[in-house]
C-alpha positions in Angstrom: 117.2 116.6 121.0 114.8 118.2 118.9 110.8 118.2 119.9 107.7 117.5 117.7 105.3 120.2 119.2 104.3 123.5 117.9 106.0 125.8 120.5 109.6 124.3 119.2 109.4 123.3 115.7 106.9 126.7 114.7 104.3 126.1 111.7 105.1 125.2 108.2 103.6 127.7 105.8 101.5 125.7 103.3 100.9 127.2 99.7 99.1 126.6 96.2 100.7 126.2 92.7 99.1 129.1 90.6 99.1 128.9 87.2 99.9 131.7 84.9 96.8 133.9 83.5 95.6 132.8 79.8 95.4 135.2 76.8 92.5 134.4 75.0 90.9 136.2 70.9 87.8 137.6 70.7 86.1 139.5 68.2 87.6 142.1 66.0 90.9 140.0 65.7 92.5 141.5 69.3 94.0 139.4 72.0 92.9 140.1 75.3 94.4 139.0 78.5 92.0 136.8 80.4 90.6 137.7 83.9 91.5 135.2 85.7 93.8 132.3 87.5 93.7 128.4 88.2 95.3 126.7 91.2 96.5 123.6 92.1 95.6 122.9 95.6 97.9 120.8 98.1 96.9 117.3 98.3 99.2 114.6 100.0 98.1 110.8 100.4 100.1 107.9 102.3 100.8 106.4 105.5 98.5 106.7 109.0 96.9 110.0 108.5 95.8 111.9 111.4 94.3 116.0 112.1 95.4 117.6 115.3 96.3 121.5 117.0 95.9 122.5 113.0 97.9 119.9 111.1 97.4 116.8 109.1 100.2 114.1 110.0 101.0 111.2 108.0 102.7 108.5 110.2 104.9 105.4 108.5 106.0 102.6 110.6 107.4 101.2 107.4 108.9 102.2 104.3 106.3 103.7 101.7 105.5 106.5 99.3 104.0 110.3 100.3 102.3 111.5 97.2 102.0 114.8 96.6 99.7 117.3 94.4 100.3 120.7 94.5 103.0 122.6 96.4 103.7 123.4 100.3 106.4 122.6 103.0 106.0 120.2 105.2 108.1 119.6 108.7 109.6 116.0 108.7 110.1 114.1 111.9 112.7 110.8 111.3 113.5 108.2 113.7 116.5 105.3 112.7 115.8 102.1 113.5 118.0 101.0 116.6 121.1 99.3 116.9 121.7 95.5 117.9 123.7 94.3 121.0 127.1 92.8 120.3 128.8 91.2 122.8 128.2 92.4 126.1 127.9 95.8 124.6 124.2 97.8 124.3 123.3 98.9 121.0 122.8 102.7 120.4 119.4 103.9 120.0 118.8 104.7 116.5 118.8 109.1 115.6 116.5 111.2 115.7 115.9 114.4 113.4 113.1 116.9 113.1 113.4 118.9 109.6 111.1 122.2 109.1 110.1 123.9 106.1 110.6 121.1 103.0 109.7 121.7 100.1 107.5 119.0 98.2 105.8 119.8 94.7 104.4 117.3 92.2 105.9 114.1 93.7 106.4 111.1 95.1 108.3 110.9 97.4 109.7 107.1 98.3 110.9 107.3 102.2 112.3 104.9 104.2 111.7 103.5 107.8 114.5 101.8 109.3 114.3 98.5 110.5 116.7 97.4 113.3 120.6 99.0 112.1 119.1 100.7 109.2 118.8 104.6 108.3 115.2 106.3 107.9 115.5 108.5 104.6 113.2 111.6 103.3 114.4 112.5 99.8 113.8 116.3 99.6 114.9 118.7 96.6 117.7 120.2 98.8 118.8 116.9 99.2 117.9 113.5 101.3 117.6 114.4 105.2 119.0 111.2 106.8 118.4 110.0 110.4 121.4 107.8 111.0 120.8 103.9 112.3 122.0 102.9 115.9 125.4 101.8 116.4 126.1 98.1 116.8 129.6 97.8 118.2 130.3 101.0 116.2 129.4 105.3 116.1 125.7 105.5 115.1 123.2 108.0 115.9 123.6 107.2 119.0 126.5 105.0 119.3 126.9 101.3 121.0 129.0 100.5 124.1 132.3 99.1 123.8 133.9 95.7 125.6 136.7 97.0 127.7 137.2 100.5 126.3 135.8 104.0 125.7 131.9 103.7 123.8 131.6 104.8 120.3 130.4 108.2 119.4 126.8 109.5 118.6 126.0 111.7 115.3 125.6 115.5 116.5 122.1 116.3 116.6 120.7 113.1 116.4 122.4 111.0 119.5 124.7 110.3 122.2 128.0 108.6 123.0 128.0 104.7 124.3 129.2 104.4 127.9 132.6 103.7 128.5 133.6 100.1 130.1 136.6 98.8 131.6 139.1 95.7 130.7 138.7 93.0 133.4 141.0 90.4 133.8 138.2 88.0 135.0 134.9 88.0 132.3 136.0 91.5 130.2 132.9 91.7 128.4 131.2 92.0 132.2 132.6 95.0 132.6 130.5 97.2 129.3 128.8 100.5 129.3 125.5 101.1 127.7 124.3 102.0 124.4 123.7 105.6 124.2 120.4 107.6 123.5 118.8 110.2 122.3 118.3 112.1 125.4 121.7 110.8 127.5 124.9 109.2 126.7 124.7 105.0 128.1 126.3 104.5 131.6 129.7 104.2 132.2 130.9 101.5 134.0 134.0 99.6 135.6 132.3 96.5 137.2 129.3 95.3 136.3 127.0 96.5 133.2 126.0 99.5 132.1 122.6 100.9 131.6 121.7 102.6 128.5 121.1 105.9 127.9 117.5 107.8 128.3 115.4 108.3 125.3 113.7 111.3 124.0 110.3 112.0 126.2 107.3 113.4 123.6 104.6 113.0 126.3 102.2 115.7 126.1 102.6 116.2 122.4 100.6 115.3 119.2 103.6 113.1 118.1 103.0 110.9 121.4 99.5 110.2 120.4 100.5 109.3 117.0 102.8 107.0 117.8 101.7 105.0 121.0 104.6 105.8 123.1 105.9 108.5 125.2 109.2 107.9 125.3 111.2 106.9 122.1 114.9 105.8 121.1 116.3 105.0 124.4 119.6 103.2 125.1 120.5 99.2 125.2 122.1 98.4 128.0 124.8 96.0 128.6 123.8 92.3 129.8 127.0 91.8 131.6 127.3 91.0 134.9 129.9 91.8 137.7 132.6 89.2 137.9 131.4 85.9 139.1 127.9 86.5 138.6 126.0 84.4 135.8 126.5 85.5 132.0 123.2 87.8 131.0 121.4 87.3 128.1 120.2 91.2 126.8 117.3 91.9 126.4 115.1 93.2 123.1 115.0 96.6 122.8 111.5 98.9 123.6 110.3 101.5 122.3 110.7 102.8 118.4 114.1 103.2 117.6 115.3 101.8 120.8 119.1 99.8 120.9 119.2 96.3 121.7 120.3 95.1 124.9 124.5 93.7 125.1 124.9 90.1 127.0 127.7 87.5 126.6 125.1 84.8 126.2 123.2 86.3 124.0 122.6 89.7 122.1 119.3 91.8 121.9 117.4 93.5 118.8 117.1 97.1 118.2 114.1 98.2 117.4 112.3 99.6 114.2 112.3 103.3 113.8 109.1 106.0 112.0 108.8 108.8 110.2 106.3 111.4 110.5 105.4 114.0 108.1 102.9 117.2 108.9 101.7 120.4 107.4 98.6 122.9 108.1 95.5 122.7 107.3 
């Protein structure tokens, strides 16, 4: 999966709008070209703002607007929000995506942040970069576990397959692989439950201290037990972007997903 530091991603190149030289009259009737040019220098408001290793980040743990004067490119850093438990089945963690080089001129641009099973969204001119929601009993960007069968399928780029459970003729849904995550597919399994797949580590990097965590969009794993052992409840997912936990008495919650947006300064 893609990492949020400067050795990987490289530096955005910022830039200024110039505007075109004036042509002014002076005495004696000529027109003269004038000596000289305006700029409009890059300006961006919104979110959690931040200044670190030569950037200024904007962070959004919820849907908002980054306004911008001026041109530049930015590098855009989405996380979904994570998918639910269903069943006995772990949710998939929700994708992740880093975008370099966007261009952004003039606007305002109206993002979203994924709450549990919903996409995070960064309208660009080229066209909206999407990081796709965790999968609840379905493909995702990283996709859920499955009750008695092969786990659902993860977006390329963005996440991993669900593990793989098995059919059980005593208490099926016992027998459930994990969700998947960004950084593993969930555990397969054919007795007992699965665990969910690893997240995404960021320690050591800027994007770590911005958000609080180390670690983010990990796997829910399945609440099922091995046959005869009490029903599970799963548990609530942790972490941003994190799937929910599968159980047969009871389902977790995916987590919320960010977005974070940087350029130099």
């Amino acid at each position: 999966m893609p990492n949020f530091n400067r050795n990987r991603l490289g530096k955005a190149v910022g830039s200024t709008s110039t505007l075109a030289p004036r042509s002014r009259r002076i005495s004696g009737g000529k027109t003269v070209q004038a000596n000289w040019k305006g700029s409009v220098p890059f300006v961006a408001s919104g979110g959690t703002t931040s200044t670190a290793s030569g950037y200024k980040y904007h962070y959004y743990s919820s849907s908002g607007n980054f306004i911008v004067t001026g041109s530049s490119s930015v590098d855009v850093y989405l996380i979904a929000g994570g998918g639910n438990g269903s069943g006995g089945a772990g949710g998939g963690a929700g994708g992740v995506i880093a975008w370099q080089s966007v261009v952004v001129s003039e606007e305002t641009v109206a993002l979203t942040v994924g709450a549990a099973q919903t996409d995070s969204t960064f309208p660009a001119a080229a066209g909206t970069i999407t990081a796709v929601k965790g999968g609840t009993n379905s493909i995702g960007g990283s996709g859920s576990a499955q009750v008695w069968s092969a786990g659902y399928a993860g977006t390329s780029g963005q996440g991993n397959r669900g593990g793989n459970g098995t059919f059980g003729a005593t208490d099926p849904e016992r027998n459930t692989g994990g969700g998947g995550g960004s950084g593993s597919a969930g555990a397969d399994t054919s007795s007992g439950g699965g665990a969910g797949g690893s997240g995404t580590s960021i320690t050591g990097t800027d994007l770590a201290t911005i958000l609080g965590v180390n670690t983010i969009a990990g796997g829910g794993g399945s609440g099922g037990g091995g046959a005869g052992q009490t029903y599970t409840v799963g548990n609530n997912a942790t972490g941003i972007g994190s799937g929910g936990g599968g159980g047969v008495g009871g389902q977790g919650t995916g987590s919320a997903g960010a977005l974070v947006v940087r350029y130099l300064v």
